[in-house]
N, C-alpha and C positions, 0 to 999 in steps of 0.2 A: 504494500500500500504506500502512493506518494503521501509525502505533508502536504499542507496546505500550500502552505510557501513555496512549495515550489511546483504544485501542482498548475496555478493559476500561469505561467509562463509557457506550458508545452502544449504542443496542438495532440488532439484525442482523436484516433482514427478506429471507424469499426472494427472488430476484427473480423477477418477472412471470411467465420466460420456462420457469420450473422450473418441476417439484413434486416433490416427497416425498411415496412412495408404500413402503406394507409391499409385499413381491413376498414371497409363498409359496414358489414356485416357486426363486427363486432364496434364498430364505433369508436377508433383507436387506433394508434400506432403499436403493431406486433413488432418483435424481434422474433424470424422463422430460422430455424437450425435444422439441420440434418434430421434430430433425433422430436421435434415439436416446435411449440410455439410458447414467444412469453408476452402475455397482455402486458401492455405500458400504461399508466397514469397519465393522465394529459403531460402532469410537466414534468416527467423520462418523455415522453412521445415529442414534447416540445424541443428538450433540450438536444436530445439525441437527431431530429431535423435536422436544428442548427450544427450539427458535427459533419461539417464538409472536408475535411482532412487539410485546410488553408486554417483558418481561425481558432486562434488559444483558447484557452479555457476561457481566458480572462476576454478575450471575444466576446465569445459565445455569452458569456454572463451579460457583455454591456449591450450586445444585439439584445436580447431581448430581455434587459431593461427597459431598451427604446420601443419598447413593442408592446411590451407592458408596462405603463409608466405608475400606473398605482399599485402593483406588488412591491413589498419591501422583502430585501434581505435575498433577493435574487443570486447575488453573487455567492455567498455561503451555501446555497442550498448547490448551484452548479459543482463549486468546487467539492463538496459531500458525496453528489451524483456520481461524477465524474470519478470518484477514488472508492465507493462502492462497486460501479461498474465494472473497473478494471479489476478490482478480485472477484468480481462475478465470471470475466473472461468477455466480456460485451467486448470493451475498448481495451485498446494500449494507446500507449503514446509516442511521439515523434519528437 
C-alpha cells in the first residue's frame, strides 16, 4: 500500500486484468475480470472514469472537484480509493 504523500503524485492505471464498463442494466460502473464482475459505487465508478492512464491522482481529485463543486473532502476520499484499489489489484501505478 502507497502513503498518502506520495500517492497523490503518481498517475493510476487499470490493471490488464480489468475493465470498466457502463452496465445499463445494472445502473453502474462494473469492473469485468476473467473470473466475474464487481459493482462500483457511483464514486469508484466516478473516480475510476477519470483514471485515463495521463492524470495523477492528484488530477483526478481536482477534475472532479471541478465537477463536483459542492462535495467536500474529495481529495482524501481519491487518495483512500486509489490505495484500497491497488491492494484490491484494480490499479497500479506509473
Amino acid at each position: 500500500m502507497m502513503h498518502a504523500d506520495r500517492v497523490t503524485s503518481v498517475v493510476p492505471i487499470l490493471s490488464r486484468h480489468f475493465r470498466l464498463q457502463w452496465e445499463p442494466v445494472q445502473d453502474c460502473f462494473v469492473l469485468l475480470y476473467p473470473e466475474g464482475m464487481v459493482k462500483l459505487n457511483a464514486s469508484a465508478g466516478e473516480i475510476l472514469n477519470a483514471c485515463d492512464g495521463k492524470r495523477s491522482v492528484i488530477e483526478i481529485s481536482e477534475f472532479l472537484e471541478n465537477k463536483y463543486p459542492d462535495a467536500d473532502g474529495i481529495s482524501g476520499d481519491v487518495i483512500d480509493f486509489f490505495s484500497a484499489a491497488e491492494d484490491k489489484g484494480w490499479t497500479h501505478f506509473v
